[in-house]
C-alpha positions in Angstrom: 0.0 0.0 0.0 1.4 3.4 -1.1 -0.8 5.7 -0.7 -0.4 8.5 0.9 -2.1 11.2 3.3 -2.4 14.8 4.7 -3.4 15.0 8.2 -4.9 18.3 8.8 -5.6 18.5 13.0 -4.9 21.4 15.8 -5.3 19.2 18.6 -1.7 17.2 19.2 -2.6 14.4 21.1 -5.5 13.3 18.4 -3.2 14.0 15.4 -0.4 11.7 16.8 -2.9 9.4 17.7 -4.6 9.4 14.2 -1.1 9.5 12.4 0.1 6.8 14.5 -2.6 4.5 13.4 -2.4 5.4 9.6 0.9 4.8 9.3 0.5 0.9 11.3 -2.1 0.3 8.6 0.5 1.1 6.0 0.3 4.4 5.0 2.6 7.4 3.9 1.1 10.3 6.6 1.7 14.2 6.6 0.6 16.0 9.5 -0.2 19.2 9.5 -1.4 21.6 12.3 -3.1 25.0 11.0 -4.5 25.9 7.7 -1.4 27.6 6.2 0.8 24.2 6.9 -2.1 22.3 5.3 -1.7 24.5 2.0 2.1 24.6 2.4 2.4 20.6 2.8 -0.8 19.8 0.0 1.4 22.1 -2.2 5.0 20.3 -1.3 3.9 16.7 -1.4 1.7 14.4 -4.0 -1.2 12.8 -1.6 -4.1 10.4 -2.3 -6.2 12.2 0.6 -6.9 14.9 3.2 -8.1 14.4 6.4 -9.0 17.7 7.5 -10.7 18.9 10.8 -13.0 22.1 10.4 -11.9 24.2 13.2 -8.0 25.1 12.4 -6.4 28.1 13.0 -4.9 29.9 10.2 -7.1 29.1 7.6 -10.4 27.1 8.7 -11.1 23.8 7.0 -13.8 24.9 4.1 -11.9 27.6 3.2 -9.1 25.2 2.5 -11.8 22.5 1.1 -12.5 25.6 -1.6 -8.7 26.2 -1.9 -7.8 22.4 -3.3 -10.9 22.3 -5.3 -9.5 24.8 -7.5 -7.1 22.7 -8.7 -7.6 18.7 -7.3 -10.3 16.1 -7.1 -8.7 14.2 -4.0 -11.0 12.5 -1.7 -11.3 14.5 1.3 -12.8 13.8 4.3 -14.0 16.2 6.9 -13.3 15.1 10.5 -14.5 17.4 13.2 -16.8 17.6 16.3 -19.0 20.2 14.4 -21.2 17.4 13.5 -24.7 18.9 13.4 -26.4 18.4 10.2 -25.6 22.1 9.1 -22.2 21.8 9.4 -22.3 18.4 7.5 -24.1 19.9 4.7 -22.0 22.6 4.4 -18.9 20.7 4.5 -20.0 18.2 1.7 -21.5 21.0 -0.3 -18.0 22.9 0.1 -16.8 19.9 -2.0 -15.5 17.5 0.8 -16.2 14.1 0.1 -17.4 12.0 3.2 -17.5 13.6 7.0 -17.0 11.8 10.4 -17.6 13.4 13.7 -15.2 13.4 16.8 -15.2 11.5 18.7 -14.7 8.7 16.5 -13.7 5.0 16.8 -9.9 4.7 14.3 -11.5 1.7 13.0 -14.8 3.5 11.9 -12.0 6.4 10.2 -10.1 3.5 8.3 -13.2 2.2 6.9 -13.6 5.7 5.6 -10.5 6.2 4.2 -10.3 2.8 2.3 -13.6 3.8 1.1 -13.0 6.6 -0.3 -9.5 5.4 -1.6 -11.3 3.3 -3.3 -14.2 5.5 -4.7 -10.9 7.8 -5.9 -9.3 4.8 -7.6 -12.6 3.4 -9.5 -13.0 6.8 -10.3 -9.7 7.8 -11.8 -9.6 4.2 -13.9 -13.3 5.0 -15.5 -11.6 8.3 -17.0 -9.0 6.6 -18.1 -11.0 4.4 -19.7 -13.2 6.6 -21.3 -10.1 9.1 -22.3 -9.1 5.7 -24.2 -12.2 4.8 -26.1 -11.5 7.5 -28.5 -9.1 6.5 -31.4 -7.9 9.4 -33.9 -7.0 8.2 -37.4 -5.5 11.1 -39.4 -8.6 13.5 -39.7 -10.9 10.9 -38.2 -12.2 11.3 -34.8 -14.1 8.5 -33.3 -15.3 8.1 -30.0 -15.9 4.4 -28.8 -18.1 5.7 -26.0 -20.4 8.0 -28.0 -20.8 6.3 -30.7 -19.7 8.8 -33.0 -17.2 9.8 -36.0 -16.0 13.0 -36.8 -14.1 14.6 -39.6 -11.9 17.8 -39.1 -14.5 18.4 -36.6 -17.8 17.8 -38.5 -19.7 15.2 -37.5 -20.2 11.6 -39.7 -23.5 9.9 -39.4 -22.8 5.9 -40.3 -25.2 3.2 -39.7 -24.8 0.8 -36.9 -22.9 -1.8 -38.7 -21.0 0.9 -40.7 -19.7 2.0 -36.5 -19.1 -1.1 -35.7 -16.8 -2.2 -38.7 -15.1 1.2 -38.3 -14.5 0.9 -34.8 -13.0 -2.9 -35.6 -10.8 -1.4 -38.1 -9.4 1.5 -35.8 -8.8 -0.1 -32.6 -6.7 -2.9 -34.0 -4.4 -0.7 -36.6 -2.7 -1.8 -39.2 -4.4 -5.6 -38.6 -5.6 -7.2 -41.5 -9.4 -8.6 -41.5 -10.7 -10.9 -43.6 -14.2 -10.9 -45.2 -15.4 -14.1 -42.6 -13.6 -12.1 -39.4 -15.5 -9.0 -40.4 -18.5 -10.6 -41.1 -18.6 -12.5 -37.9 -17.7 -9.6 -35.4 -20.1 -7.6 -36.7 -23.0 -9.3 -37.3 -22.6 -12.3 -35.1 -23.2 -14.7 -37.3 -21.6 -17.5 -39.0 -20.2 -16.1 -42.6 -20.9 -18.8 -45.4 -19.3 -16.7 -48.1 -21.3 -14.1 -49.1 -18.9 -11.2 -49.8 -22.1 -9.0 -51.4 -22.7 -7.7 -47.3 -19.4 -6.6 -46.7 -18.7 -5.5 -49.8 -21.6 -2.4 -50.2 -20.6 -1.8 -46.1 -17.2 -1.0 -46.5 -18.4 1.0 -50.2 -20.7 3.0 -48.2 -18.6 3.3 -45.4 -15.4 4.8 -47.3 -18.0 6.8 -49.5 -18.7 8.7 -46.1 -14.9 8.8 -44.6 -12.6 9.1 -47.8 -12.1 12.2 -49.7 -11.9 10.2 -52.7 -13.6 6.7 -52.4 -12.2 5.2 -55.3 -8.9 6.0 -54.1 -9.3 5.1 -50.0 -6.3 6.4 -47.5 -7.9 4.9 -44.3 -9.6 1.3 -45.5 -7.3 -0.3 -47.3 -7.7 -3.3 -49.3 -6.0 -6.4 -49.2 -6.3 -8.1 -52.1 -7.5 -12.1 -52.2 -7.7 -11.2 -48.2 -9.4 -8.3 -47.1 -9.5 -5.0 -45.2 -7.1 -2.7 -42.7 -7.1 0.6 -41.3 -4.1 2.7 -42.5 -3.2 4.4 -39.3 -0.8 6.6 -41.5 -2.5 7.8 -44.8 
């Protein structure tokens, strides 16, 4: 376990005590014990999440919630004995992620902070995900999660099937398909030979992407095996 944390407390005895536990269960922990130190330390180090009591001196814990939301989505979690459903409101709404009021069992706080480690992580591999369903060929845009091409910016309206083999082509470049492989990823079905489907798909499809259709740059053909996307046209 690597991650790491910024332990934002005034009171000494409850941040050593806090620290001390974070660090058995195997994390990296920065303690810090007024606002400014907070901003100073969040600024110094790279940390997977604040733990951040409201009532610090300095500056006061939402006005350093508002602070790191300027410029970072880390978890935070608001740890304080203003627990009253105001102040919980108002922290969340601040942008603070989960809230805990003192005092507080350290097994009930690591629940928290795997949680929302976890909720961070899940989070950070969705947008990466997402940031990599969309494959850029040349002028050709297409986005995987969408469902949708673009060219130079303007927008390409293709079929269903037309998406499909286009999206089949461009994430496995420079791959060559035959008729049968295209055939059966797309439709699903077993290909007996019939080249006449593919064929007037792949016509209509470059007909749509190529400047010249006749003379393709992105679908190109293979003869006697069949089709590939030319990453470099």
């Amino acid at each position: 376990m690597n991650e790491s944390i910024l332990l934002v407390e005034d009171d000494t005895q409850i941040n050593e005590m806090v620290a001390s536990h974070l660090k058995k269960e195997g994390y990296t922990v920065f303690s810090a014990f007024d606002g400014q130190d907070a901003l100073d330390l969040f600024a110094q180090e790279s940390v997977d999440l604040i733990i951040l009591d409201l009532m610090l001196p300095a500056y006061n814990g939402l006005d350093i919630v508002q602070l790191i939301r300027r410029e970072s989505m880390l978890p935070i979690l608001i740890m304080s004995a203003k627990d009253s459903d105001v102040d919980k409101a108002l922290g969340l709404g601040f942008g603070a992620d989960d809230y805990i009021g003192k005092p507080f069992s350290l097994i009930e706080l690591t629940a928290r902070v795997k949680a929302a480690l976890r909720r961070s992580m899940q989070y950070s591999l969705l947008n990466k995900e997402k940031k990599e369903q969309v494959v850029i060929v040349h002028d050709l845009r297409i986005d995987l999660n969408n469902f949708s091409v673009s060219k130079k910016g303007k927008p390409i309206n293709l079929t269903a099937k037309e998406f499909q083999i286009l999206s089949l082509l461009a994430t496995s470049p420079n791959q060559v398909f035959t008729k049968g492989q295209l055939f059966e990823s797309v439709w699903k079905e077993a290909y007996y030979g019939d080249d006449n489907v593919i064929n007037v798909h792949i016509r209509r499809l470059r007909e749509k992407i190529e400047d010249d259709a006749s003379a393709p740059l992105y679908i190109k053909t293979i003869w006697g095996i069949g089709y590939k996307m030319e990453m470099q046209p």
